[in-house]
C-alpha positions as CSV (number, residue, x, y, z in Angstrom):
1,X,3.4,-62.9,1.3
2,X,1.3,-65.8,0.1
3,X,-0.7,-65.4,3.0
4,X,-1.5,-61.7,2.3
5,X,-2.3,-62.5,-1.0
6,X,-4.8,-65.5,-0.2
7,X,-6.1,-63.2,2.4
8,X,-6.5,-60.0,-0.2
9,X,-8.3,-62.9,-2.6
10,X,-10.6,-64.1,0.3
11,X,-11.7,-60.4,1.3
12,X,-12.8,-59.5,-2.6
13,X,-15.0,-62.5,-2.5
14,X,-16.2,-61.6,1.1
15,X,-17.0,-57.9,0.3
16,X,-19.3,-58.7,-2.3
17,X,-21.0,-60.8,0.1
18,X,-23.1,-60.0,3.4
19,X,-22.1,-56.9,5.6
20,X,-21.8,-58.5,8.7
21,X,-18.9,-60.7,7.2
22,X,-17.5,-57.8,5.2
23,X,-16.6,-55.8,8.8
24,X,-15.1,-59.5,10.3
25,X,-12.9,-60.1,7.3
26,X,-12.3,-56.8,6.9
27,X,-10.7,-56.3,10.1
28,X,-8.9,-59.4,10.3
29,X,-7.4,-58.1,7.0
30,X,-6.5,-55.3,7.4
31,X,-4.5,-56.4,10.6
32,X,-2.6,-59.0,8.1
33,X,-1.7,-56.5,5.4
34,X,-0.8,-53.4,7.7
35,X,2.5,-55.8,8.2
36,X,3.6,-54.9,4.8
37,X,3.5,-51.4,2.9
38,X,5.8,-51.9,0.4
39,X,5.3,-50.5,-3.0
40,X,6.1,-53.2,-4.7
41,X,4.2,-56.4,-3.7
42,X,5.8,-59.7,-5.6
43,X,2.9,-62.4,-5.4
44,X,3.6,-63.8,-8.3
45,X,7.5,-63.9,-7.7
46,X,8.0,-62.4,-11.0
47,X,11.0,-60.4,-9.8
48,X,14.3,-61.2,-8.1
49,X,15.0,-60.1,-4.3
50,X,17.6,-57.2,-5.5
51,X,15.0,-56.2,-8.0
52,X,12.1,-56.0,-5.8
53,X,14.6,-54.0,-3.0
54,X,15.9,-51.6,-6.0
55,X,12.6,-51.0,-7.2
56,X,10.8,-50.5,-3.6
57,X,13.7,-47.9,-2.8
58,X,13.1,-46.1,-5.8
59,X,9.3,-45.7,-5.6
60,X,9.6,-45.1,-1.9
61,X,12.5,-42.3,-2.8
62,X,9.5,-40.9,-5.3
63,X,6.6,-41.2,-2.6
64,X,8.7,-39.3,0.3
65,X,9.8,-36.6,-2.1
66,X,6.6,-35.8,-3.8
67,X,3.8,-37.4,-2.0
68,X,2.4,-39.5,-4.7
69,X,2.5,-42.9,-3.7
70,X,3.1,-45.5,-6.8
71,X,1.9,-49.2,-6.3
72,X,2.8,-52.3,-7.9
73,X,1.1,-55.6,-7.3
74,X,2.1,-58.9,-9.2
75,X,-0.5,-61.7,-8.9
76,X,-1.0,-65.5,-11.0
77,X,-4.8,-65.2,-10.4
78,X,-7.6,-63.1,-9.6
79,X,-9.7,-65.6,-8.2
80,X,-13.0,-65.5,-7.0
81,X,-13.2,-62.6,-9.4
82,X,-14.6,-62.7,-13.1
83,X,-12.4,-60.7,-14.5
84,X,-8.6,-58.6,-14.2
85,X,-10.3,-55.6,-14.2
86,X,-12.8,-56.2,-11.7
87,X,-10.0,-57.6,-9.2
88,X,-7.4,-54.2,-10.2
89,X,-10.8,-52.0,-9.0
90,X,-11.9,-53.8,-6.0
91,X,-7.8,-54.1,-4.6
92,X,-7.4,-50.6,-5.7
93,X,-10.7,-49.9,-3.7
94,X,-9.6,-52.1,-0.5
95,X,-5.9,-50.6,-0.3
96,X,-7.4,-46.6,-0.6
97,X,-9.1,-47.5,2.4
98,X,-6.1,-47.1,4.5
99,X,-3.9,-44.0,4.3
100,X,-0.6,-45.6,4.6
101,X,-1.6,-48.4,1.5
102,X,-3.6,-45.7,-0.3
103,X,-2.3,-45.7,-4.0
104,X,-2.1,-42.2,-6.2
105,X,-1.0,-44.8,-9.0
106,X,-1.8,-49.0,-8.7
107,X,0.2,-50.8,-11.0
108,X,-1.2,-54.8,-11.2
109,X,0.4,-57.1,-13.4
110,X,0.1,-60.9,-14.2
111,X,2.7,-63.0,-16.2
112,X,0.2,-66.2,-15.6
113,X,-2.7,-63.9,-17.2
114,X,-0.5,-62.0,-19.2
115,X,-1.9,-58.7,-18.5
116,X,-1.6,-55.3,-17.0
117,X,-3.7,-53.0,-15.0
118,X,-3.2,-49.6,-13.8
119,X,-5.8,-47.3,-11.9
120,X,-4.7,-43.6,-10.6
121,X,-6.9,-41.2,-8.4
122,X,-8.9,-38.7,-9.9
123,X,-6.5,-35.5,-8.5
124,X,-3.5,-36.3,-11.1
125,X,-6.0,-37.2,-14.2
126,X,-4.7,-33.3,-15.1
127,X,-0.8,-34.6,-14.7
128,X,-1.6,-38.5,-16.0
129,X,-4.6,-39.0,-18.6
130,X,-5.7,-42.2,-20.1
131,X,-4.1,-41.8,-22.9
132,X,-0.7,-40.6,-21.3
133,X,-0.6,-44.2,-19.0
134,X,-1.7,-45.7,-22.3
135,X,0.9,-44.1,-24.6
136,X,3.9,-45.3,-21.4
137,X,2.5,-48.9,-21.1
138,X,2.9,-49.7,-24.3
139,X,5.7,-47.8,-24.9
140,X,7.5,-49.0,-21.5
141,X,6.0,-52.0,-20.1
142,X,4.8,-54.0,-22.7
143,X,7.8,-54.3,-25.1
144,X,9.6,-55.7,-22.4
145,X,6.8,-58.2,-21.2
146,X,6.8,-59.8,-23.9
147,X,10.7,-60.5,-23.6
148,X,9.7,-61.6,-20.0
149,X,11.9,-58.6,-18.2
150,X,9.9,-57.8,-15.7
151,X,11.8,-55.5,-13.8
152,X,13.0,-53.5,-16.8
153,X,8.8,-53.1,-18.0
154,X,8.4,-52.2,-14.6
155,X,11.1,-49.8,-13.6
156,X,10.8,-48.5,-16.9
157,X,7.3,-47.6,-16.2
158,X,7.7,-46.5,-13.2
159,X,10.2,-44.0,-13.9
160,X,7.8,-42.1,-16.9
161,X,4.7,-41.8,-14.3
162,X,7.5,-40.3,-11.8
163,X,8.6,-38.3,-14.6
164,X,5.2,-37.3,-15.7
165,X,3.4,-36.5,-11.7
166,X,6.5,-34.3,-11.1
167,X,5.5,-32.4,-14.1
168,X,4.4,-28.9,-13.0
């Protein structure tokens, strides 16, 4: 995983660079991360093996039931990038280019940073508004952050943007 997580790092820093490079890197890649499609991507190691499992089968349960696919990514750094937000756009950006990774709902989260990003598509803004992943972030997730459970701020989460994309 550290690998794919280097490798994701590398490829922001190469797309902003020269085309030729970008369709190289790009491929090699996308090679290396069509190994793993797991929702729930631990590069920070933020969450226990049984944790990670329980919360994979859950949002994998979720994606095969009602086609929206949740993501979660834990990461320490966001290297070469100047900022969280820039790095949650260009991953989110990299992993819709693939249908199998493609995210309805990117959750990125860093204890080391101590923040939290999450990006949706446009088609759900009329199920999940700003101010509705807002309202369940800090509701949900950041409560429990700060007491460093980050499976319960993360479940927790996870379960209100089921709740609310199943929504009619």
């Amino acid at each position: 995983m550290k690998k794919l997580f280097f490798t994701l790092i590398l490829l922001s820093s190469v797309l902003s660079a020269q085309t030729k490079t970008d369709a190289d890197f790009a491929s090699r890649l996308k090679s290396t991360f069509s190994q793993s499609t797991d929702c729930v991507n631990d590069f920070e190691k933020v969450l226990k093996p049984a944790e990670l499992q329980s919360l994979n089968t859950t949002l994998n349960a979720f994606e095969k039931k009602h086609l929206y696919k949740i993501v979660v990514i834990t990461t320490p750094s966001v290297e070469p990038f100047q900022s969280f937000d820039e790095f949650a756009v260009d991953l989110d950006k990299f992993l819709s280019k693939d249908p199998r990774l493609d995210p309805t709902l990117l959750i990125v989260v860093s204890k080391t940073l101590r923040q939290i990003q999450v990006l949706s598509v446009d088609f759900i803004k009329y199920k999940l508004n700003a101010e509705d992943t807002q309202n369940i972030i800090s509701t949900y997730s950041i409560p429990e952050l700060k007491k460093g459970n980050y499976f319960k701020a993360l479940e927790q989460a996870s379960n209100e943007f089921m709740k609310k994309l199943q929504q009619q």
